[in-house]
C-alpha positions as MATLAB code, in Angstrom:
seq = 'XXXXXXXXXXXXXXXXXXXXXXXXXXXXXXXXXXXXXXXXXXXXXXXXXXXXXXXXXXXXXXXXXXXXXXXXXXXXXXXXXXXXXXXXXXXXXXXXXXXXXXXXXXXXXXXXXXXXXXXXXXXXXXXXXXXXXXXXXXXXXXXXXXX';
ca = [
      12.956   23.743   -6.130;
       9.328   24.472   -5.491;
       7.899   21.883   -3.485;
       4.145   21.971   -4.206;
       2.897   18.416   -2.406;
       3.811   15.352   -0.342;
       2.638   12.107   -0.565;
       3.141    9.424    1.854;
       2.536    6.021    0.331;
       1.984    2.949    3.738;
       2.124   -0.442    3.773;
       0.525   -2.796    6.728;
       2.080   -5.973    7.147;
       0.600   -9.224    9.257;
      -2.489   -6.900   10.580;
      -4.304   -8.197   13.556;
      -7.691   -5.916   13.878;
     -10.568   -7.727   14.299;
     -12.331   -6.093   12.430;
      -9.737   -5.807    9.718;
     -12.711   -5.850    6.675;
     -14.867   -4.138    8.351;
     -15.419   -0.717    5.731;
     -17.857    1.887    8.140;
     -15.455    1.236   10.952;
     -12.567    1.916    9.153;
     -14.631    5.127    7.040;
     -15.413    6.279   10.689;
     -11.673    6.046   11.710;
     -10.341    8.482    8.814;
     -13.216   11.045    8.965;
     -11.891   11.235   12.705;
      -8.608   11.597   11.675;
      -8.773   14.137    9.407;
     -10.380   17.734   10.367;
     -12.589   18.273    7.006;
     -14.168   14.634    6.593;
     -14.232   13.711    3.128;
     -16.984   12.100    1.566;
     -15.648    8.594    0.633;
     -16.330    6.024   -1.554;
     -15.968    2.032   -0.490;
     -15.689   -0.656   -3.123;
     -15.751   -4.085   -2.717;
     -13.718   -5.146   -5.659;
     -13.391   -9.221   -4.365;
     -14.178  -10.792   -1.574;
     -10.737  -10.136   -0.595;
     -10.034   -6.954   -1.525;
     -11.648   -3.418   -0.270;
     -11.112   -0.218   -1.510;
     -11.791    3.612   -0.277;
     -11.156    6.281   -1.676;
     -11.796    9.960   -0.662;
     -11.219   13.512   -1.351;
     -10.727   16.405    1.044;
      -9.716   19.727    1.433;
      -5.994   19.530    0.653;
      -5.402   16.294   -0.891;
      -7.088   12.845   -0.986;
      -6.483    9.405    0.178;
      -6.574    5.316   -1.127;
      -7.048    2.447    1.219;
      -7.128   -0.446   -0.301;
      -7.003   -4.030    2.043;
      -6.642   -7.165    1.307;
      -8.243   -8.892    3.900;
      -7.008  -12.588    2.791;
      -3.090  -11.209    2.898;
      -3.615   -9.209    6.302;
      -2.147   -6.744    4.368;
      -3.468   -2.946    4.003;
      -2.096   -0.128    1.641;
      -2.557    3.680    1.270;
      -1.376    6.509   -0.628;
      -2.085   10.003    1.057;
      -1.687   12.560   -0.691;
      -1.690   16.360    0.430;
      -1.489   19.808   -1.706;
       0.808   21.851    0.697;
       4.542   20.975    1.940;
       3.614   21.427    5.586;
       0.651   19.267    5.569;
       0.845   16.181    7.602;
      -0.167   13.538    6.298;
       1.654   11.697    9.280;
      -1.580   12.074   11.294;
      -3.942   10.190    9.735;
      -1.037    7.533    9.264;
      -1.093    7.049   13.148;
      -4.951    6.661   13.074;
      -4.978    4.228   10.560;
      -1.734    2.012   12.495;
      -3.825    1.903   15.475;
      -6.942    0.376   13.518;
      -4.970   -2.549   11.798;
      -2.484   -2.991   14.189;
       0.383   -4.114   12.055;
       3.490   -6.471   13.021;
       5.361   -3.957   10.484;
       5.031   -0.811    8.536;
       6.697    0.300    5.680;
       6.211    4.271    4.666;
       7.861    6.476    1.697;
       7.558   10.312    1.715;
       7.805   11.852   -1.225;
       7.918   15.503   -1.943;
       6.096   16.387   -5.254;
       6.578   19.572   -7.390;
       9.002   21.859   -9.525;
      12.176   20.516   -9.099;
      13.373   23.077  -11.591;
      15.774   21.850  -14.047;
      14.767   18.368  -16.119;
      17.722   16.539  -14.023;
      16.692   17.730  -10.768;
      13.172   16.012  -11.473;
      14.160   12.953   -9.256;
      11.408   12.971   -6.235;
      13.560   12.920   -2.902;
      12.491    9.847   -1.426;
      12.382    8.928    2.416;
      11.789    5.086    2.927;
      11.365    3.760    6.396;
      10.496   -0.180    7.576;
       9.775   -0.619   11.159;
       8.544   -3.425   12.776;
       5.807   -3.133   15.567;
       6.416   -5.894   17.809;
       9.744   -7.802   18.560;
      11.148  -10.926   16.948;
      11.333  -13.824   19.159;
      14.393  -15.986   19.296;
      16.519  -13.813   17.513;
      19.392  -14.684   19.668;
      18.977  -18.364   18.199;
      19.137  -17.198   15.089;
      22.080  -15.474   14.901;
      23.668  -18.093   16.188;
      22.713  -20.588   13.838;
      23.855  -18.220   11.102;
      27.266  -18.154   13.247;
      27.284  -21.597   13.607;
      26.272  -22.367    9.767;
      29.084  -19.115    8.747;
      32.019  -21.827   10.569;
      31.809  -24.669    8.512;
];
């Protein structure tokens, strides 16, 4: 198996920025991120829903953010297997600040034979900030589980 590019694919859940639709600020966070800026391009396709898009040396990038849903999502995608993509995922974290992330890595290339084409997938779902009460909770699920 030839592995010829990762993608990591991010989803921002409940994000609290400020200045959550704000595009230049959010332009100026990935060209400070990434080492070659790309030149990117910023739609507004509703009033509640932004989009950027941008190529670079390696790869490219989507943001788009829907600014009604507090919700943000972007595909990174990079032309070598050691590139990090990781990187600009932390830059972009700290400018939404998210209650909860969810990220997939997936390794893109010659898998070799036809049934070996499955993309290996890495899924991860973390949450940013802790639940409150849980302690209630699982004990009205306990309590509930009785009768």
């Amino acid at each position: 198996m030839e592995i010829m590019a990762r993608q990591l694919t991010i989803d921002f859940y409940n994000c609290s920025a400020k200045n959550f639709s704000d595009v230049e600020e959010l332009k100026t966070v990935i060209r400070s991120v990434i080492n070659n800026p790309p030149e990117l391009l910023s739609a507004a396709i509703s009033d509640k829903h932004i989009s950027i898009v941008g190529a670079f040396d390696g790869g490219h990038l989507a943001v788009h953010v829907y600014t009604e849903l507090k919700y943000a999502a972007v595909d990174i995608f990079t032309c070598s297997e050691d590139a990090e993509p990781e990187m600009l995922s932390k830059g972009l974290r700290k400018f939404f600040k998210p209650d909860k992330i969810k990220s997939t890595f997936l390794k893109r290339g010659d898998f070799g034979r036809q049934k070996d084409m499955k993309p290996k997938i890495k899924t991860r779902v973390a949450p940013l900030r802790k639940i409150k009460s849980t302690g209630a909770k699982v004990i009205k699920k306990l309590v509930a589980s009785d009768r």
